[in-house]
N, C-alpha and C positions, 0 to 999 in steps of 0.2 A: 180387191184382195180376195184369196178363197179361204185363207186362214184367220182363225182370231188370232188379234195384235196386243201386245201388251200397251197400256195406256201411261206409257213410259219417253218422256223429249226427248229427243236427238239420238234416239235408239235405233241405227237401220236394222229392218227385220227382212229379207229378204223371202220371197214368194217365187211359185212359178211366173206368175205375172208380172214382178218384176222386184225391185226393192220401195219398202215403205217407210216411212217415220214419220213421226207426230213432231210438231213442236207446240211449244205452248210459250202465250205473252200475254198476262197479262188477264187473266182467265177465259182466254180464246184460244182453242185447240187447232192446229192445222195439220190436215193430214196430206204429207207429201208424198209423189211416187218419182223415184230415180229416173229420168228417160235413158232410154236404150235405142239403140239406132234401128231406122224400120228399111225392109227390104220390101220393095213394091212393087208388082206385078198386076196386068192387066189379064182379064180371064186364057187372052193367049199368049202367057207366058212371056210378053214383051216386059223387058224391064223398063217401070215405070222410073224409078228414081231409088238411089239408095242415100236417105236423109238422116241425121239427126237435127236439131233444132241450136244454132248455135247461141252460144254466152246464157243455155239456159242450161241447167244440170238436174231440176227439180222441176217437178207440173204439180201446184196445189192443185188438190181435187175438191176437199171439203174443209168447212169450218163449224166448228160449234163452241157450246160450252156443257158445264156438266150441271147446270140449272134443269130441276126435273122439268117434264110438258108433257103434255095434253093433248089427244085427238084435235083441239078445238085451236090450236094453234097453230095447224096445220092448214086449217081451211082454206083461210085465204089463198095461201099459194097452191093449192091443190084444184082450186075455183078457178083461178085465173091459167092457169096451164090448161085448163080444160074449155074456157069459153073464148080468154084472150086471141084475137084473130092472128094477132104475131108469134103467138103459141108454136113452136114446129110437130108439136101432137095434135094440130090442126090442121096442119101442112102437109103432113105423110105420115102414110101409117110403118108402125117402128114396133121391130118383131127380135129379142136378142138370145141368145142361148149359149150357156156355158159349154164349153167341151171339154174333152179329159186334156189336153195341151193347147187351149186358145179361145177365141169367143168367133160364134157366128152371128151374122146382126145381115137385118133387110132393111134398109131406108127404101118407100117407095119402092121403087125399080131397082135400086141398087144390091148386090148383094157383096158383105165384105167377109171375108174369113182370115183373121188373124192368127197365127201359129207364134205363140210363145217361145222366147231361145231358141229358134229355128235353126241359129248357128254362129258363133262367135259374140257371144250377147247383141245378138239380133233379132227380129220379131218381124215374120213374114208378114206380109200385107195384099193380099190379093182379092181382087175387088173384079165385077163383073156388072155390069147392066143387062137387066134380062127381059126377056118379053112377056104376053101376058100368061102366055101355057107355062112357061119357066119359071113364073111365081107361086102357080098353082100344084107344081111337082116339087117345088122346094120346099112350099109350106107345107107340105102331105109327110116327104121322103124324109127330111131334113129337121124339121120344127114339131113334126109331128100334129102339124093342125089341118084338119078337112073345113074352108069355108063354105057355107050355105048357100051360098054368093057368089057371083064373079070378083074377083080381086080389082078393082076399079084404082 
């Protein structure tokens, strides 16, 4: 979401990124996002597939509650994302960035760029694997980062 949501059940709030709503059971909050159908393309323009996900209408993203917390209640999962071997922040390196209509994201080698209501409540998908100069022009042009390093 790029907007603040009211903390309100069953209220769709609609966003560029798509619609949202909280619901709440039981003093567990769940915040749901509407799916919308994706248009996917491969970096040449081949159409990869035009999907939605059937018999599902909602993607939970998160849960909480409104019980206050503590830096220290964080640790553990903050520990284990970061040593656990099945970890995928140990897997590839994962680089994401908002855009004025979409999000950029690098997995590894991958790169995807989603476009928001691209057209007909549809949301572009175009995705590319790139080589290792191509990671190095994307993190610079793109992400804005100059590594010290070669991109491994």
């Amino acid at each position: 979401m790029w907007q603040p949501m009211e903390l309100i059940s069953e209220k769709n709030q609609p966003q560029t990124p798509g619609i949202f709503c909280f619901t709440e059971k039981d003093g567990v909050w769940y915040l749901h996002k509407v799916k919308r159908k994706k248009f996917r393309m491969d970096s040449e323009n081949k159409i990869l597939c035009s999907d939605i996900v059937k018999n599902v209408t909602c993607k939970n993203i998160y849960l909480f509650t409104l019980q206050p917390r503590t830096i220290d209640d964080f640790k553990p999962a903050c520990l284990q994302l970061q040593t656990d071997p099945s970890s995928m922040f140990l897997k590839k390196s994962v680089c994401s960035l908002q855009t004025m209509d979409g999000v950029l994201v690098l997995i590894g080698w991958v790169l995807i760029e989603t476009k928001y209501n691209y057209k007909d409540n549809m949301d572009l998908v175009v995705s590319k694997v790139l080589t290792g100069e191509e990671v190095q022009k994307i993190l610079k042009e793109r992400f804005k980062i100059q590594l010290d390093k070669r991109f491994v």
